[in-house]
N, C-alpha and C positions, 0 to 999 in steps of 0.2 A: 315230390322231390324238392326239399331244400339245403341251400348252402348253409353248412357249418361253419357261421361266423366265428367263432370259436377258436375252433380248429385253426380257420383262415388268418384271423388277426395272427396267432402264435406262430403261424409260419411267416408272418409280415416280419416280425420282428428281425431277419435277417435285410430283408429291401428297407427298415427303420434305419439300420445301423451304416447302411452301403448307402442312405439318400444322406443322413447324418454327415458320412463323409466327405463326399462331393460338395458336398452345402458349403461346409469349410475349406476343403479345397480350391473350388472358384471363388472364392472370397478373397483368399489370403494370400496362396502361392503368388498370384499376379503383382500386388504389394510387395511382397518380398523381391523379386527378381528387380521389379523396377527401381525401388525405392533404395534397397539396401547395397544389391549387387550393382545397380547402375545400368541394368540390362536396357535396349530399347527394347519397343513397342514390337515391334517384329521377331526378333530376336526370344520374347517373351510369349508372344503368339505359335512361334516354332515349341518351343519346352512345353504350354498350354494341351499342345496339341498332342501329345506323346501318349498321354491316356488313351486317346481314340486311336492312335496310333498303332501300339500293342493291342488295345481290343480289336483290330481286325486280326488278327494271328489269333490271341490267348483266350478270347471269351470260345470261340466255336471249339481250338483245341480242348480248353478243360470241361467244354460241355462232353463233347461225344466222351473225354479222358473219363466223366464222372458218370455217363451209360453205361460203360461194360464196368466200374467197378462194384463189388460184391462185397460186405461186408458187415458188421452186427451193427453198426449204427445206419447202417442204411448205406443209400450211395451218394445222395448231396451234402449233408451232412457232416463229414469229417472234413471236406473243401470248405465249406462256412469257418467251421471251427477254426481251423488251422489258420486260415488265409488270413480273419478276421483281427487272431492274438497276434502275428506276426506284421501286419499294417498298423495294428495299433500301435506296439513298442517303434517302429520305425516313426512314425508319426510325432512321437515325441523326440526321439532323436534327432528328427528333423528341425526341432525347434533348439536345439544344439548346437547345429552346424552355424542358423540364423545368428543363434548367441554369440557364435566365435564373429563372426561377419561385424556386428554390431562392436565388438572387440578391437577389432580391427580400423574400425572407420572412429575410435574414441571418441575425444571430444564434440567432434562433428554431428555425433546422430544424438547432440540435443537440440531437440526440435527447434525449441523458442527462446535460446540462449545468445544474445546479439555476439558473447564473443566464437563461439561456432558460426555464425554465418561469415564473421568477418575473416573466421580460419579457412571458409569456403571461398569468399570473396577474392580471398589474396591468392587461393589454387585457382581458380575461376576466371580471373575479372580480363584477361587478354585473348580466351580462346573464342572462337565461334560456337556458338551452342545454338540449340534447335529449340524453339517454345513444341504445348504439344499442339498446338493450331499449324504448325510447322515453318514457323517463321522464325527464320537464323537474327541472330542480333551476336553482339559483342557485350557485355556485361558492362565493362568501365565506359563503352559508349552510352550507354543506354541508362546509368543509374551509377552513382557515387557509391565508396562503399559506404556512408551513414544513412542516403536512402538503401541501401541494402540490408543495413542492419536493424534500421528501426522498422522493417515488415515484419509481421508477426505471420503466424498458421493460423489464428482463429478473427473472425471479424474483420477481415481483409475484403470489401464489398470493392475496389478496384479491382482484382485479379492479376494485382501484384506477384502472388503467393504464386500464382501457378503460374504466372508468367514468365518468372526470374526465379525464386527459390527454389522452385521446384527442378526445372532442369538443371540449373544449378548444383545441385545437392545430389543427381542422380548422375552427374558429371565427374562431381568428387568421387560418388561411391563408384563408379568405372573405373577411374585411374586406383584407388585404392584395391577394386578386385586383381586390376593386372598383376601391382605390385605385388601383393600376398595373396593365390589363387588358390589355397591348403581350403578356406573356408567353403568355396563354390565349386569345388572339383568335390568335397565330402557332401554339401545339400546336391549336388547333382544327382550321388550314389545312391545317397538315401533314398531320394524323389525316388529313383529307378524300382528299389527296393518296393516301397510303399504300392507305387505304381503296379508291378509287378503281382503281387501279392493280392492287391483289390481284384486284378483281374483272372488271379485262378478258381474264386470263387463265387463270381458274379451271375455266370451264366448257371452255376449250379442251383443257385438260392434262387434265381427265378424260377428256374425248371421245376424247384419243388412243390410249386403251387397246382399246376396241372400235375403234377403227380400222384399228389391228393386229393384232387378233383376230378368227380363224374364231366364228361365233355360239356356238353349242354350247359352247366353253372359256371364253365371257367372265365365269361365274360364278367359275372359278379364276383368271384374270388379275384381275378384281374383287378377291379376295381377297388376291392378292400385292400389288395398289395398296394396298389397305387397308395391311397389313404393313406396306409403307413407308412410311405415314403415320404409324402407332401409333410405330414406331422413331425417326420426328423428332420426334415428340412428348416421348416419352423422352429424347432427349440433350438438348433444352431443360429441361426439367425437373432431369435430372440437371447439367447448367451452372446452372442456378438454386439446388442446392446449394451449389454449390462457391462460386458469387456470395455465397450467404447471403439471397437476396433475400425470401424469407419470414419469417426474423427480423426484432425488434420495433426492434430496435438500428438496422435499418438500411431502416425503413420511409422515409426522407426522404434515402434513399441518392441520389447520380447513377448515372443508367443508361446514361452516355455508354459505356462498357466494353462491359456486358452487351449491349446493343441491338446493339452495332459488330460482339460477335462472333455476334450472330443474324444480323446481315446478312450475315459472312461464310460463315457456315454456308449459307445460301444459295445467296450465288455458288459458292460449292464445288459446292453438288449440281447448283447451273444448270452449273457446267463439265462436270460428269463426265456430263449429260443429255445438253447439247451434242456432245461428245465419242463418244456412246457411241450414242447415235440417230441415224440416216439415216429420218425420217420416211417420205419417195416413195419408199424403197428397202422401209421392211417394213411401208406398206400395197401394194406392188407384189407382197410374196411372200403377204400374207395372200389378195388378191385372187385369184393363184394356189393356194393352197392349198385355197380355198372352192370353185375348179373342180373343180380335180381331186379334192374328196368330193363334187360335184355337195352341195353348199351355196348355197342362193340369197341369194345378195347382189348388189343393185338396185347399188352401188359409187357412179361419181364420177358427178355431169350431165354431164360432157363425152365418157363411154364410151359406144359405141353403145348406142342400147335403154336407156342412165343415166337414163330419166327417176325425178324424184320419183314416190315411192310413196305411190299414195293411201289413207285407212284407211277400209275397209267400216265399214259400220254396226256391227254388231259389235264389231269392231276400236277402236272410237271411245270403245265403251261400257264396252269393258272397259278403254281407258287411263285414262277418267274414273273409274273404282272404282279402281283403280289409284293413280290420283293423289289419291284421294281416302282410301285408306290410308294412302300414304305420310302426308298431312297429319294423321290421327287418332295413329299413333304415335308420331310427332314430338311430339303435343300432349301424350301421355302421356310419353313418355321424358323429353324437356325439362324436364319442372315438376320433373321429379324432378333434373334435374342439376344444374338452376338453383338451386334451395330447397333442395336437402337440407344444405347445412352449416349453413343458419337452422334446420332441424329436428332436425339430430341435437344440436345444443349443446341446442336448444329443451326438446325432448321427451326426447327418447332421453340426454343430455348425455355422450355421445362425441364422439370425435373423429373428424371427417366423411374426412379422408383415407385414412384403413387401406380401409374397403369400398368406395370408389371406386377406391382403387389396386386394390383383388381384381376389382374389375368390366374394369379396364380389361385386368387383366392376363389376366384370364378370354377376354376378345374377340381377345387377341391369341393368345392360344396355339391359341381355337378358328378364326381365318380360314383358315388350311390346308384342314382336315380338311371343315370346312367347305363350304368351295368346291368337292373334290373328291367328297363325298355330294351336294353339290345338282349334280353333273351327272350323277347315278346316278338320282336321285328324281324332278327333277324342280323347279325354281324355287318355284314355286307351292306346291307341299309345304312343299318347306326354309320358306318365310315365313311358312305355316300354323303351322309347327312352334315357330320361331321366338317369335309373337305369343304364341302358349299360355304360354310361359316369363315372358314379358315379365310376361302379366296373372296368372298363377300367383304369378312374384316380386312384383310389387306389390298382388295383393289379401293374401296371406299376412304380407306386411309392414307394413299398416293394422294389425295387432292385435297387433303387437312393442311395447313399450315397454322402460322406461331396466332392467328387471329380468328382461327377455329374455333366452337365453343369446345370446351371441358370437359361436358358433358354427354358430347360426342366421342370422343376421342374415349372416356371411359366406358363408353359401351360398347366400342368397338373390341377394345381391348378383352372387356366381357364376354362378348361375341365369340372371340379370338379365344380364349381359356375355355370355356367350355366347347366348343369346337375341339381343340386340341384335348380334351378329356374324354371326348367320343372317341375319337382315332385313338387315342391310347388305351383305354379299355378293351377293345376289339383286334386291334391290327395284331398282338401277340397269340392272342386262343386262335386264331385263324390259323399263324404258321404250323403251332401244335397239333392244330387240328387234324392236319394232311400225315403228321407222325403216326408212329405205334409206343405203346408205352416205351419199348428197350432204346427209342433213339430222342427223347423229348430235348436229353440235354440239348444232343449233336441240332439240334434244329432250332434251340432256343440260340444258340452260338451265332447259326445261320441268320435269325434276327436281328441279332444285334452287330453283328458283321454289315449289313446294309444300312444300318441306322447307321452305324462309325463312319463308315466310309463318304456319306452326305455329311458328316459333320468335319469328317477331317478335311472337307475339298468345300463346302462351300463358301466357310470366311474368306477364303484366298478369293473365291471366282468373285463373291459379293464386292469385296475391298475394291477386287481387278476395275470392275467396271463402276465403284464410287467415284475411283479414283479421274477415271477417262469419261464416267457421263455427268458426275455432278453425284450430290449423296439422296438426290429426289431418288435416284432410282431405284432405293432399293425396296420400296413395299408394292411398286409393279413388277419386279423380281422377283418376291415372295407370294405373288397372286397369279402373275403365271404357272407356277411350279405347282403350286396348288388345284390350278386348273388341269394341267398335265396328268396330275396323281388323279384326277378324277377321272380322266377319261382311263387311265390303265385299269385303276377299280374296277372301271364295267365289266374290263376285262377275267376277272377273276369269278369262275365258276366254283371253284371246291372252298372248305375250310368255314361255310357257315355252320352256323346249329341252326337247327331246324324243331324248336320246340312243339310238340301235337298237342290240340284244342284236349283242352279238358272235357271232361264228361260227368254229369250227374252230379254228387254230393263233390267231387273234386273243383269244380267250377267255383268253386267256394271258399276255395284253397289259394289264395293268392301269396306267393311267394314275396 
């Protein structure tokens, strides 16, 4: 029995297109609200949150929505499709709304023009404004306007720039959104739109990988989805180079280009999905495939004997520790993704992107290897194994500071990425696991409903208590929770595979 890589990749290409878009999404929306609208910090954290927000309602509804339905392209399928071309065109739109905003704020949002700041200066120079270290100053106390004018956005080694222009300019674009609100009432809609749209087909394009998959492999199909996630995530990023969209110069940029070519990116992988997936043709051979290793798979409601499978007591108790894991890691992983570039400038005062890049790069190289150990071991192992790294990397990295070596700190992080690639290989074929074919959606929903709901609550709780213990505390915050989720693991009896020793000329057969 091996996974059809194959097969596997071309249903990736939907989790390519949906990692594609988040990539860009947390990159830029946050940019936009601050910089152009003038949003605070908070304020922009609330809107940030709006995705996870809707996926608790919309991922579980359009899963179980995409179980019962019937049709020639299959049942996840036309949700890809659909969900996919309508977030795309909204996502350009979106970069529309930004263009009228940018319209609005004229002269002002050129970046490194002395007579725009000095047009900021003369709106600016008498109110109270907030640095983002959060210290109030007055502008004309603090700085004439010709030092205000002669700071630039590039090569400012005082931190002039973010000291004063920056709130400055995000002060202007607030009084500018009040005045003319037509631009930010139209990107709110949009978002909504966008927002909306991503999430009636999310939970369907995961579900389709166990639905093409024998149980027993879906830890390494898990893993190649993963892959193709990590990989769209990547070529946004590396387009985001070539854009410049991280430079300071070109913070008040339009993003009618970049967005146009995420959306193309998109419909590319939506074509080559389409193109390349026959959904009722390979759940037709996995369904076959499960017989012929006498694999129990309960399959469609409409197959004789397809009734829904109901969860014993047991069964029940251990998808609630279960789901009750997944929400304690989430609580711990998140605080840390979310705050740490407030903590390393903070504390540590590095540069937050190098050990995030090593984490991420760390999770990628380990989802393979991965996925092909946790159907040797055992799901439940792999995740045990997993948590240990996670709370390992984050209690070890409580007592790093700014005079730590480097190369601790990147191996932790190391540590921390592939840690975090065990749990994510596994923790989804487990919920699957405990389904029957006709409810994979409705249960993949229920996944991802637990994961939302640790991500919508733990920035608040993390910030809650930066705020009232100091910002040391939050990688003992993320290593307790870590520890928690390990102890609920034990908890979990159902939803492993249980792969049987090979025999004879099979032994020889290494997947």
């Amino acid at each position: 029995m091996k996974l059809n890589y194959k097969r596997t990749v071309c249903v990736g290409f939907a989790f390519f297109l949906i990692s594609a878009f988040w990539q860009a999404y947390d990159s830029i929306i946050p940019l936009i609200l601050t910089g152009k609208f003038g949003l605070s910090q908070t304020f922009s954290g609330i809107v940030m949150a709006l995705d996870n927000i809707l996926a608790l309602f919309l991922l579980p509804l359009f899963g179980a929505i995409s179980d019962r339905h019937r049709g020639r392209f299959g049942r996840r399928t036309p949700f890809i499709v659909l969900g996919t071309v309508v977030a795309a065109v909204a996502f350009i739109l979106l970069s529309l709304a930004d263009n009228a905003q940018l319209k609005s704020l004229g002269t002002a949002a050129v970046i490194d023009d002395p007579a725009a700041l000095s047009q900021i200066y003369a709106a600016e120079a008498d109110k109270t404004l907030l640095t983002p270290e959060g210290r109030s100053f007055v502008l004309s106390q603090e700085l004439t306007e010709a030092e205000f004018t002669a700071i630039r956005s590039e090569g400012d080694s005082s931190g002039d720039y973010t000291n004063y222009v920056v709130p400055a300019r995000q002060a202007y674009a607030r009084d500018v959104s009040s005045a003319h609100r037509t631009p930010l009432i139209l990107f709110m809609l949009l978002l909504l739109v966008v927002l909306v749209s991503m999430s009636t087909f999310r939970s369907p394009a995961v579900a389709l990988m166990p639905d093409v998959t024998v149980k027993p492999l879906r830890s390494k199909g898990n893993a190649v989805i993963n892959l193709m996630g990590a990989f769209g995530g990547i070529l946004v990023l590396v387009l985001g180079m070539v854009f410049s969209t991280g430079a300071v110069k070109n913070s008040l940029m339009s993003y009618t280009g970049f967005f146009s070519i995420i959306a193309g990116v998109m419909l590319i992988a939506l074509g080559l999905f389409v193109i390349t997936v026959n959904e009722p043709r390979f759940v037709k051979e996995m369904q076959e495939e499960s017989r012929r290793y006498d694999i129990p798979e309960d399959g469609d409601e409409e197959e004789p004997g397809g009734e829904k499978h109901r969860l014993g007591k047991a069964e029940k108790r251990s998808l609630i520790f279960l789901l009750l894991s997944i929400v304690l890691w989430f609580f711990g992983y998140n605080a840390v993704t979310s705050k740490y570039s407030v903590y390393a400038s903070s504390i540590l005062h590095k540069d937050f992107n190098l050990t995030l890049i090593i984490a991420q790069a760390a999770a990628i190289v380990a989802f393979l290897p991965v996925g092909i150990i946790s159907s040797k071991v055992g799901r439940k192992k792999a995740i045990l194994a997993g948590v240990v790294m996670l709370a390992v990397a984050f209690g070890t990295f409580a007592f790093l500071r700014e005079d730590s070596p480097a190369l601790l700190m990147n191996a932790l992080f190391t540590l921390a990425g592939v840690g975090w690639a065990t749990i994510n290989v596994n923790s989804f074929p487990m919920v699957v696991e405990m389904s029957s074919g006709a409810e994979v959606g409705k249960y993949t929903g229920i996944y991802y409903t637990a994961s939302m709901a640790a991500q919508v609550a733990t920035p608040m709780v993390s910030g809650f208590l930066m705020d009232k213990l100091g910002m040391t505390v939050l990688f003992p915050y993320a290593a307790v929770f870590a520890v928690l989720a390990f102890l609920t693991m034990l908890a979990v009896r159902h939803g492993d595979s249980k792969p049987e020793a090979k025999r004879g000329l099979e032994a020889l057969d290494v997947d």
